[in-house]
VEXBATOR-300556 format. One record per residue (C-alpha): residue number from 0; residue in three letters; x, y, z. Coordinates in steps of 0.5 Angstrom, whole numbers. Each point is the difference from the previous one (the first is absolute). Layout:
N
PT num residu    c1    c2    c3
PT NUM    ala     X     Y     Z
...
END
This chain:
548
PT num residu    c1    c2    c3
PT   0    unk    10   123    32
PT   1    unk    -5    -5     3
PT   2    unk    -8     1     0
PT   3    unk    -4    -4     4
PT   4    unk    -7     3    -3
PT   5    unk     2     3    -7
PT   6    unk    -6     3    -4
PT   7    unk    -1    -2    -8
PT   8    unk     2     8    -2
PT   9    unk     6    -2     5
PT  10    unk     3    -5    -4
PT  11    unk    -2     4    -7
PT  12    unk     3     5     1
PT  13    unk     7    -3     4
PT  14    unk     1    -2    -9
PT  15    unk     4    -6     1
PT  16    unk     5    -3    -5
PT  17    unk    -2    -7     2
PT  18    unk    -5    -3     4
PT  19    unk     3    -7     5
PT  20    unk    -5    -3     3
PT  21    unk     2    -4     6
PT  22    unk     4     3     6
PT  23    unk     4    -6     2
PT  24    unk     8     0     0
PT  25    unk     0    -2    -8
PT  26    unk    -4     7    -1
PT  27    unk     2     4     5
PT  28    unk     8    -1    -2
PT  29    unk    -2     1    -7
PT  30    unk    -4     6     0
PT  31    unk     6     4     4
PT  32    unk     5    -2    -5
PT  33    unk    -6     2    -5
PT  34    unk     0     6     4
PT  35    unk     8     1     0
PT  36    unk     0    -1    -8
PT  37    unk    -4     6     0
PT  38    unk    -6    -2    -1
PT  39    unk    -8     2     3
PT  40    unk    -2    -6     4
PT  41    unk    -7    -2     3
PT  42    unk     0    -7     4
PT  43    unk    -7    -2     1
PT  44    unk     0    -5     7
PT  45    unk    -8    -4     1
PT  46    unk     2     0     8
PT  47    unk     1     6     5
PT  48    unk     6     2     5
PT  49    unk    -3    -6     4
PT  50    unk    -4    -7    -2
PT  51    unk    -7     2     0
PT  52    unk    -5    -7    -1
PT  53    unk    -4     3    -4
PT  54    unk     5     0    -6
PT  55    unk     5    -6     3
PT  56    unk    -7    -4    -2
PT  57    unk     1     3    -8
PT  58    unk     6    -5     0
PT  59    unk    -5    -7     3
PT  60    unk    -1    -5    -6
PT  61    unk    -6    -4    -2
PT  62    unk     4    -6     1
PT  63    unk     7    -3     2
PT  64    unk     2    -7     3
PT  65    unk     2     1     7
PT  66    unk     5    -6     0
PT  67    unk     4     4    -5
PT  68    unk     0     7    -1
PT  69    unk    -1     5     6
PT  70    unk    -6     5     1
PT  71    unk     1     4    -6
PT  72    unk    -2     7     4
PT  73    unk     5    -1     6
PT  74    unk     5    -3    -6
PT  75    unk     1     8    -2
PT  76    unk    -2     6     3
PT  77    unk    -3     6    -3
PT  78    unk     2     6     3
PT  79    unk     6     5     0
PT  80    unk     7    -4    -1
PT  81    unk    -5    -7    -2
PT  82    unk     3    -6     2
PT  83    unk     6     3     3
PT  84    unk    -4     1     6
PT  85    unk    -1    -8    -1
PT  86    unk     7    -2    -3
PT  87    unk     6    -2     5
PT  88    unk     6     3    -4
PT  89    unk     3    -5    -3
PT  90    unk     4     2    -6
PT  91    unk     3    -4    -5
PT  92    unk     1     1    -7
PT  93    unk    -2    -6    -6
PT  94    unk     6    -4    -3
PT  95    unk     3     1    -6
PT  96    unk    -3    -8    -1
PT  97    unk    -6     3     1
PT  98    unk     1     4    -7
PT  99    unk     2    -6    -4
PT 100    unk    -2    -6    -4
PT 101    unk     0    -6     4
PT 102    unk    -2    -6    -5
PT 103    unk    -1    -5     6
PT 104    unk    -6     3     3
PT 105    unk    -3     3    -7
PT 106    unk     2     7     1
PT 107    unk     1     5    -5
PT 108    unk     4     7     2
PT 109    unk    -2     6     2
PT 110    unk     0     6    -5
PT 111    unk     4     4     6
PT 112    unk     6    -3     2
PT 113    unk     4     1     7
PT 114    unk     4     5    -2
PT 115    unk    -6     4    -2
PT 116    unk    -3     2     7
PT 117    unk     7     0     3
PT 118    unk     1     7     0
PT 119    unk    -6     2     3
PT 120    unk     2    -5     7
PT 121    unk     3     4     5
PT 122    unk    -4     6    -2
PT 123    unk    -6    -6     1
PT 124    unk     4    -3     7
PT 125    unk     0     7     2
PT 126    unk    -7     3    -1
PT 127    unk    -2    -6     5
PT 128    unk     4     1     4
PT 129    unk     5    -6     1
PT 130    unk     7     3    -1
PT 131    unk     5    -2    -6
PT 132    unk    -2    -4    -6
PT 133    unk     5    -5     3
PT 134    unk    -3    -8     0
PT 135    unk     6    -5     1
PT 136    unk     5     0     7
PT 137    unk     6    -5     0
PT 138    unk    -1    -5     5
PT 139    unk     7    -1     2
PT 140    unk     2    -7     3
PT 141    unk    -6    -5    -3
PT 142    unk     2    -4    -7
PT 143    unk    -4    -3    -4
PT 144    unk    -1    -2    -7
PT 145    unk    -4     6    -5
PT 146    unk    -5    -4    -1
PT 147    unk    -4     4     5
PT 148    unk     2     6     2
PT 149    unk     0     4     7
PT 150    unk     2     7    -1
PT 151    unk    -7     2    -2
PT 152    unk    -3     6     3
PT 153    unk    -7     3     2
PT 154    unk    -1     7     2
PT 155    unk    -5     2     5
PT 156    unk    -2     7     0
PT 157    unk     1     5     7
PT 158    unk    -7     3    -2
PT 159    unk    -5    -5    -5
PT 160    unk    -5     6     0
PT 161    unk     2     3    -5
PT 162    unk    -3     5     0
PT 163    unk     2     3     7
PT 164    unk     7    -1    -4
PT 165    unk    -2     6    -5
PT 166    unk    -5     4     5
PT 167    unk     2     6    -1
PT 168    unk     2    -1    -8
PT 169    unk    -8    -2    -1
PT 170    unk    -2     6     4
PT 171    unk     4     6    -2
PT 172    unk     2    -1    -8
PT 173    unk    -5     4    -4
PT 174    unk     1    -4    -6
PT 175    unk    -3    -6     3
PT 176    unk    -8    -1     3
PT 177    unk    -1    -6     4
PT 178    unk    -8     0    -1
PT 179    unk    -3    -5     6
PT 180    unk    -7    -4     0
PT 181    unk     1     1    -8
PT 182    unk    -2    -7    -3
PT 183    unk     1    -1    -8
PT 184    unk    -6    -4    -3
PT 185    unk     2     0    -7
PT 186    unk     2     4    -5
PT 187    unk    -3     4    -7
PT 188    unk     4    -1    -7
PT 189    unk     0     5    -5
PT 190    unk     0    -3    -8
PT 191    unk     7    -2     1
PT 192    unk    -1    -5     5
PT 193    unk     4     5     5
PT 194    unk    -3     1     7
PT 195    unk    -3     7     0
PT 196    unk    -3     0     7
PT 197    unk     0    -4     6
PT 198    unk    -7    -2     4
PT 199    unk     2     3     7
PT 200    unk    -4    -1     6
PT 201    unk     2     5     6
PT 202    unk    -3    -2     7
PT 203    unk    -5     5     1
PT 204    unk     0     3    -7
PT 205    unk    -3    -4    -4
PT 206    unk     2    -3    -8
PT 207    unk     2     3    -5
PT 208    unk     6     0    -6
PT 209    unk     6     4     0
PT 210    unk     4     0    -5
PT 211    unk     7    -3    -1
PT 212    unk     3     0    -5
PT 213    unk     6    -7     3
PT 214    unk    -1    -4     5
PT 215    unk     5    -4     5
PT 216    unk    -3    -7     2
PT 217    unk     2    -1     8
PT 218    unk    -6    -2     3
PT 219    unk     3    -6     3
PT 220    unk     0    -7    -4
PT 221    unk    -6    -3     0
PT 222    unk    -5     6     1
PT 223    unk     4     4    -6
PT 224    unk    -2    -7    -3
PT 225    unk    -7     1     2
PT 226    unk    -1     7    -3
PT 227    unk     3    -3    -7
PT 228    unk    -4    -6     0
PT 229    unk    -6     5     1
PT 230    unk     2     4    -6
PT 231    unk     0    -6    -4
PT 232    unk    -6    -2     2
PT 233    unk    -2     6    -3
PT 234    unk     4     0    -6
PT 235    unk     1    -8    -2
PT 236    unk     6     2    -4
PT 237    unk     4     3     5
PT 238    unk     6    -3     3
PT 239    unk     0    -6    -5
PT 240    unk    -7    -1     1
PT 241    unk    -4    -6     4
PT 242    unk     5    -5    -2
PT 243    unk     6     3     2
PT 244    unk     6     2     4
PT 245    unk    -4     5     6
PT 246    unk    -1    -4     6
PT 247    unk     4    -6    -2
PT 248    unk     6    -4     4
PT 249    unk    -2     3     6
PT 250    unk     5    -1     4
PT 251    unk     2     1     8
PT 252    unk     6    -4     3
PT 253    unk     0    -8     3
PT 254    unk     3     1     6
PT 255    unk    -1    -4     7
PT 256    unk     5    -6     4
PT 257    unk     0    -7    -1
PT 258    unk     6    -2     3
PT 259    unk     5     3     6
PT 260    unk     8     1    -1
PT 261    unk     5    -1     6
PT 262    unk     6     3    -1
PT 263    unk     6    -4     0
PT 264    unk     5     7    -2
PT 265    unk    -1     5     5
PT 266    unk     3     6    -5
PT 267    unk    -5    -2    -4
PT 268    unk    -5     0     6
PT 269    unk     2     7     2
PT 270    unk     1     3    -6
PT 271    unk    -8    -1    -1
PT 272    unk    -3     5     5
PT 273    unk    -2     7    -2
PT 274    unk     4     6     2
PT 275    unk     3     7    -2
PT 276    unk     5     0    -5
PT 277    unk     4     6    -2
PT 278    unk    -5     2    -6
PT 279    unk    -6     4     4
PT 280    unk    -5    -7     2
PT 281    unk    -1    -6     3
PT 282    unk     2    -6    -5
PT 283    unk    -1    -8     0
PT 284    unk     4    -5    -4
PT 285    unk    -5    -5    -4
PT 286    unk     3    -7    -3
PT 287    unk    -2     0    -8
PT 288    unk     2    -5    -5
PT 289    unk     4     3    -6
PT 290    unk    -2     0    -8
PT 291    unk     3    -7    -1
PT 292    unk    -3    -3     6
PT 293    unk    -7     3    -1
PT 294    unk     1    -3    -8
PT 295    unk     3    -7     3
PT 296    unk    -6    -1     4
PT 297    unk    -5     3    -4
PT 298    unk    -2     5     5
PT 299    unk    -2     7     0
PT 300    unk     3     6     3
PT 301    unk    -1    -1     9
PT 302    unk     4     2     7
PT 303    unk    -1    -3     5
PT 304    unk     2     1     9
PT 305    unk    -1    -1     6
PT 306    unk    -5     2     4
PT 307    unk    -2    -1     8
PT 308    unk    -2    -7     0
PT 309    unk    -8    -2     3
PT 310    unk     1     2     7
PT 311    unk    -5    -6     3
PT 312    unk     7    -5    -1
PT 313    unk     4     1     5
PT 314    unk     7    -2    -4
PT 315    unk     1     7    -3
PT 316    unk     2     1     8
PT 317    unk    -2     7     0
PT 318    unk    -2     4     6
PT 319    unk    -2     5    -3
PT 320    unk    -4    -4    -5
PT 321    unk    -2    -5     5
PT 322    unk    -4     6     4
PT 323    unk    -4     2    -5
PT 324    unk    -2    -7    -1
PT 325    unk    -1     0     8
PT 326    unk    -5     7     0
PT 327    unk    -3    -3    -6
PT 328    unk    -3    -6     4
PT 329    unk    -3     4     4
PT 330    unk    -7     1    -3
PT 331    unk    -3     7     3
PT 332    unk     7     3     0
PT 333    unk     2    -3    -7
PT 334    unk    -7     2    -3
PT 335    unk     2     8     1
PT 336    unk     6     0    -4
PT 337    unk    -1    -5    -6
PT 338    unk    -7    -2    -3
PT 339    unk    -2    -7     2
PT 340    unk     1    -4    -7
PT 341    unk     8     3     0
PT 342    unk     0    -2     7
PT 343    unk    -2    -7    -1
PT 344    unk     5     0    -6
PT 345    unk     6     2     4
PT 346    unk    -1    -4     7
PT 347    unk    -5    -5    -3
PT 348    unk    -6    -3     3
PT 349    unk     1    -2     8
PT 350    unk     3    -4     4
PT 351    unk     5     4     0
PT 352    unk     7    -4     2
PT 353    unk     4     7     5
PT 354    unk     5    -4     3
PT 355    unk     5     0    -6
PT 356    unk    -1     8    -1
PT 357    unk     0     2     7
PT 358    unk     7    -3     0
PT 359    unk     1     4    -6
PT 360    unk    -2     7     3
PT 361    unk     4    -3     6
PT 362    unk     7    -2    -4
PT 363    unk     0     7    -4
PT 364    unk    -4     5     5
PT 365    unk     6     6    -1
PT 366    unk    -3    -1    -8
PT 367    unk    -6     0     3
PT 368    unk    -1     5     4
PT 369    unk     4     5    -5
PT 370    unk    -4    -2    -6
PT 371    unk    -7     4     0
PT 372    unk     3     7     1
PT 373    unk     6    -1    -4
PT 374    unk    -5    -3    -7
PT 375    unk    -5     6     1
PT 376    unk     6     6     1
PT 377    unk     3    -3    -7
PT 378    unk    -6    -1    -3
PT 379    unk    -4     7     2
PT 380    unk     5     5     2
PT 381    unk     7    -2    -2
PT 382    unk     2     5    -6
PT 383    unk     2    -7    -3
PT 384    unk    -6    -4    -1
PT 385    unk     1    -6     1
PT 386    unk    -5    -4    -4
PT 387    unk    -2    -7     2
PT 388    unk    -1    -5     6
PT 389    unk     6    -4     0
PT 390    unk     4    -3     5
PT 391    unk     6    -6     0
PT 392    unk     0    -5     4
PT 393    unk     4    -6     3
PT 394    unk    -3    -5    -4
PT 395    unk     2     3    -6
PT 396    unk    -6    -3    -3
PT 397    unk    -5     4    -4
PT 398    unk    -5     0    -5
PT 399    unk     2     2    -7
PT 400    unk    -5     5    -3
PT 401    unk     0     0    -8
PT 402    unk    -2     6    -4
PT 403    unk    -1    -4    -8
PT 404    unk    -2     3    -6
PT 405    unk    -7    -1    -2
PT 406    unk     0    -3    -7
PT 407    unk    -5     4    -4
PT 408    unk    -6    -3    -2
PT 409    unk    -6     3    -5
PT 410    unk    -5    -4     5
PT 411    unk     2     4     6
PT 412    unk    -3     6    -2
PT 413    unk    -4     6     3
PT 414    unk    -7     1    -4
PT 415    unk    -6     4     2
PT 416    unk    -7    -2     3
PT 417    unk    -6     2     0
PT 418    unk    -1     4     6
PT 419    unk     3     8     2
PT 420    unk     2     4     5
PT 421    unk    -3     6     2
PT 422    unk     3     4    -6
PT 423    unk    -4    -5    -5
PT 424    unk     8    -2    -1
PT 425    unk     0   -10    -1
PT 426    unk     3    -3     5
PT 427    unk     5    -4    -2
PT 428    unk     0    -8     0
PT 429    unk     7    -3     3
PT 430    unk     2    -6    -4
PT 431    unk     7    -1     3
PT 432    unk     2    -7    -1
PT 433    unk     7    -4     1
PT 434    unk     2    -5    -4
PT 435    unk     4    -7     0
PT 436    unk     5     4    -3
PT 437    unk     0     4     6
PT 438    unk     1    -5     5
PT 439    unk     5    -4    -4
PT 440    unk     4     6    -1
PT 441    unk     0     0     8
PT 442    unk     2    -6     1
PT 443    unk     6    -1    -5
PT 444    unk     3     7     3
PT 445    unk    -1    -4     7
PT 446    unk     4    -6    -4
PT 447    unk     5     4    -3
PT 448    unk     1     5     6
PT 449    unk     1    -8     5
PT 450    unk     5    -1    -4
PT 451    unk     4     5     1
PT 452    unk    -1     2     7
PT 453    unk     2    -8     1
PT 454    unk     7    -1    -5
PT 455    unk     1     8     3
PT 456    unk     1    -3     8
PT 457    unk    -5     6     1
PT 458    unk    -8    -2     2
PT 459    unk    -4    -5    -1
PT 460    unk    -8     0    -2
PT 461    unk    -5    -4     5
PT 462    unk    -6    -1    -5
PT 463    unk    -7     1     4
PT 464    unk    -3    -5    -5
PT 465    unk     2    -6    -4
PT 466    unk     2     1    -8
PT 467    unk    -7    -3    -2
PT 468    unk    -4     5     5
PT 469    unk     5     7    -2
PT 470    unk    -5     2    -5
PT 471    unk    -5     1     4
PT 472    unk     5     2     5
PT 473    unk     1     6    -5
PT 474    unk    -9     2    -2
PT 475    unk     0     0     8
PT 476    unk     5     6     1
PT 477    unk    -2     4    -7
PT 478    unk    -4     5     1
PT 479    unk     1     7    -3
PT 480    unk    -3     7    -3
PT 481    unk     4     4     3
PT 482    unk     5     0    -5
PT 483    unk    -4     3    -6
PT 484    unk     3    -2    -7
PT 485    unk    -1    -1    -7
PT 486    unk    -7     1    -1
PT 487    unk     2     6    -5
PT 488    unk     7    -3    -2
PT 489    unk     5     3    -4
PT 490    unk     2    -1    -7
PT 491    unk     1    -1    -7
PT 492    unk    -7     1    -3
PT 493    unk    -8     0     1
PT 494    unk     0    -7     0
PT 495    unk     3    -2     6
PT 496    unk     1     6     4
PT 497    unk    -3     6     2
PT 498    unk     5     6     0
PT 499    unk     7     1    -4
PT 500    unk     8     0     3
PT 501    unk    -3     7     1
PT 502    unk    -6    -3     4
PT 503    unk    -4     4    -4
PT 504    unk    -7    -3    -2
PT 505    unk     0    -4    -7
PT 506    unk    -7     3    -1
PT 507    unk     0     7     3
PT 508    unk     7     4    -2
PT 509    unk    -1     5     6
PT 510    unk    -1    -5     5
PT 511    unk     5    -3     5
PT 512    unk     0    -6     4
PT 513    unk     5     1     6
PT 514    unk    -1    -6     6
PT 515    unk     2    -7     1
PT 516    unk    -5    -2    -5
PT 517    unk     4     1    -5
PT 518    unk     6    -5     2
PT 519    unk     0    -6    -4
PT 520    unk     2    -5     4
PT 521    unk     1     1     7
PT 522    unk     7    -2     3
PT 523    unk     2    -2     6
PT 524    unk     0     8     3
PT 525    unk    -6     4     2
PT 526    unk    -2     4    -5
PT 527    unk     0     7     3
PT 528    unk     7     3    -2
PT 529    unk    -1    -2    -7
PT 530    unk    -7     3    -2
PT 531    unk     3     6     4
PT 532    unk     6     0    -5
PT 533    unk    -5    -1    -5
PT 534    unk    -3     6     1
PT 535    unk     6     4     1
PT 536    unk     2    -2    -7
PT 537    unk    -6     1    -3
PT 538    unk     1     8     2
PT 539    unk     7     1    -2
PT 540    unk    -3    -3    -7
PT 541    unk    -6     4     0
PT 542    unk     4     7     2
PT 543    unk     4     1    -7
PT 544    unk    -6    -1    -4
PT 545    unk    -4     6     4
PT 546    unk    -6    -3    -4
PT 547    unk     0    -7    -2
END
């Protein structure tokens, strides 16, 4: 069931198992497995069906540096489906790498392992709608060295709306209540440290406790991490106290372009596009060091492929391309489809140099002519949804997109300020922060991957800067706060973490942390389908206990 203006009495008398806050993809996905295990579920979502200002503006922080993170209230969305309604679709499990010690980046293991969540990765794949767990295709006809590999594949959902997906479970089952404009504020705790009751507000209802005797965490990364520093600015002691892990090593991803490829293998070159394959979804293959390239270089975990290339250059050949680029010369015209800083960052500031992209649209006009219906058919009517802009074009010249783990970092870190929303909620303070370490991982990973595209006969990179400037090359394209991890990360004690293998908290034994901020390093992958394999484990490890 789903209620969009639920009362206090309402949510008593519904007399739920375990409470989860938060209705993005993590929570919706875990309170119906919840829910299948047998188990009475209310989901308590701060937002409505719809965006409502008012309470998009609970999420605006006190500070953030604009240069490196995103405007934290339209890097998350709160109301029904949360970050879906914002998310792409791309989905991609974490590397068995990921999990391991890796000594040359001074990196301990996880307390999980892969194996751990990989029961729980076709039913994950499934309930966000992007066909079958199968994440490698053969690429018959290219051969290379193992040094880097380019059978990897990311899955696209055919509905990133994740709650469209489960419309109808979330409104007929009984066992599950979704409780809309109902925002956690804190929670109450008995003489064992155990949460007793959550501070609830109801939008038009007002402020009072309902009792809960397990709480599932799903509120999204950073905001989830905002309602726990706030309990630990109650109660110092929580979470590790102020010195310890709650906040810390906030990572998203360092990704951008700071050099083109140009195919010399045309296999190579086709085999890089997104298209259907015989498991349910659009895929796209990523080029990705191996375990023994990423120790040689001293690299972290990263992929890497090739996106459209900046249309103002008329060497891509495009006329599709080179049209946009055209229509973005055009002020008046260019200013009702793209807002004016991202149309100077794409065609760049006048005079405008036409001639060679007229030439362009005039070489490749059937391509031209068909592009704009063909894209908008895929992309929004087409069963198969096709996922992203990109188009091949003669010159084989593109610029190469790499998606670099975040090194984790104590001093990148979230912490709360001194002013509130209209709840008396803090506000958090973004501190997120790229490191050398970053930069230099970037670029040793660009090494690496140049020499094997060169003694491979497959590509070569063209640099934007020269060696001494890539660094800076690298700060310049970093900025992230979409991608929230770390900040409650996962564990082997109270010291260093914030939840256990189980994600359950250290400090408070009914309280359950499902996000992506519970990752302890952030991989090369979005984070999204692995939070979700997450919580789908964390319900069948609380379905035996019936009490816990």
């Amino acid at each position: 069931m789903i209620e969009s203006a639920p009362s206090f009495d309402r949510l008593r008398d519904f007399a739920a198992d375990i409470h989860v806050i938060g209705a993005g993809p993590v929570g919706l996905l875990t309170g119906l497995a919840l829910a299948e295990k047998g188990f009475r579920v209310l989901i308590l979502e701060s937002g409505r069906e719809k965006a409502d200002p008012a309470i998009t503006a609970l999420s605006e922080a006190e500070s953030y540096d604009p240069d490196y993170h995103h405007r934290p209230d339209i890097a998350s969305a709160r109301r029904l489906g949360g970050t879906a309604n914002l998310w792409g679709g791309r989905c991609l499990p974490f590397d068995p790498i990921d999990f391991t010690d890796r000594p040359w980046l001074g990196l301990g293991a996880w307390p999980i392992s892969e194996a751990d969540l990989a029961p729980h990765l076709a039913s994950a794949i499934e309930g966000l709608g992007a066909g079958r767990p199968v994440f490698t295709e053969a690429l018959a006809g290219v051969a290379a060295d193992p040094a880097f590999a380019f059978e990897t594949l990311e899955r696209w959902s055919n509905t990133p709306r994740t709650q469209a997906i489960h419309r109808a479970a979330l409104e007929g089952r009984a066992d599950l209540l979704v409780a809309l404009g109902a925002t956690a504020l804190g929670f109450d705790y008995d003489e064992a440290g155990r949460i007793g009751a959550i501070d609830l507000h109801l939008e038009g209802a007002g402020r009072e406790r309902l009792a809960a005797s397990r709480v599932i965490l799903a509120a999204g990364g950073n905001q989830g991490t905002r309602l726990l520093l706030a309990e630990q600015r109650r109660r110092p002691e929580l979470f590790g106290g102020p010195e310890g892990p709650l906040g810390r090593f906030y990572m998203g991803h360092v990704n951008g372009s700071i050099a083109d490829i140009v195919f010399e293998n045309r296999t190579l070159h086709d085999g890089l596009t997104y298209h259907v394959d015989a498991n349910g979804s659009y895929v796209r293959r990523r080029i990705t060091p191996s375990r023994g390239t990423q120790e040689a270089a001293g690299i972290g975990n990263v992929a890497f492929w090739p996106v459209v290339p900046p249309i103002l250059n008329p060497e891509h050949r495009s006329g599709p391309l080179s049209a946009v680029f055209l229509a973005l010369t055009v002020g008046p015209l260019a200013r009702k489809l793209i807002a004016e800083p991202m149309r100077l960052k794409h065609a760049g500031p006048p005079p405008y140099a036409r001639g060679p992209h007229v030439m362009n649209v005039l070489r490749d006009l059937p391509a031209t002519i068909g592009f704009a219906p063909a894209f908008l058919w895929k992309n929004r009517v087409a069963k198969m949804r096709l996922p992203g802009f990109f188009l091949t074009n003669p010159g084989r010249r593109y610029a190469l997109e790499y998606h670099s783990e975040h090194l984790p970092a104590a001093e990148s870190r979230l912490t709360l300020g001194e002013s509130t929303d209209r709840l008396g909620l803090p506000r958090l303070v973004h501190e997120l922060r790229f490191s050398q370490a970053d930069a230099a991982s970037v670029i040793a990973a660009h090494e690496a991957l140049e020499g094997w595209l060169t003694r491979n006969a497959l590509a070569r990179l063209d640099y934007y800067e020269p060696p001494e400037r890539r660094a800076e090359n690298v700060f310049a394209e970093a900025k992230h706060g979409t991608h929230q991890v770390g900040t409650t990360r996962m564990g082997f004690d109270r010291t260093s973490a914030v939840v256990d293998a189980d994600c359950r908290a250290f400090d408070v034994p009914n309280l359950f942390v499902v996000s992506t901020a519970v990752l302890p390093t952030s991989s090369q992958a979005n984070p999204t389908l692995t939070a979700v394999q997450l919580g789908l484990r964390l319900a069948e490890h609380l379905a035996p206990r019936g009490g816990a």
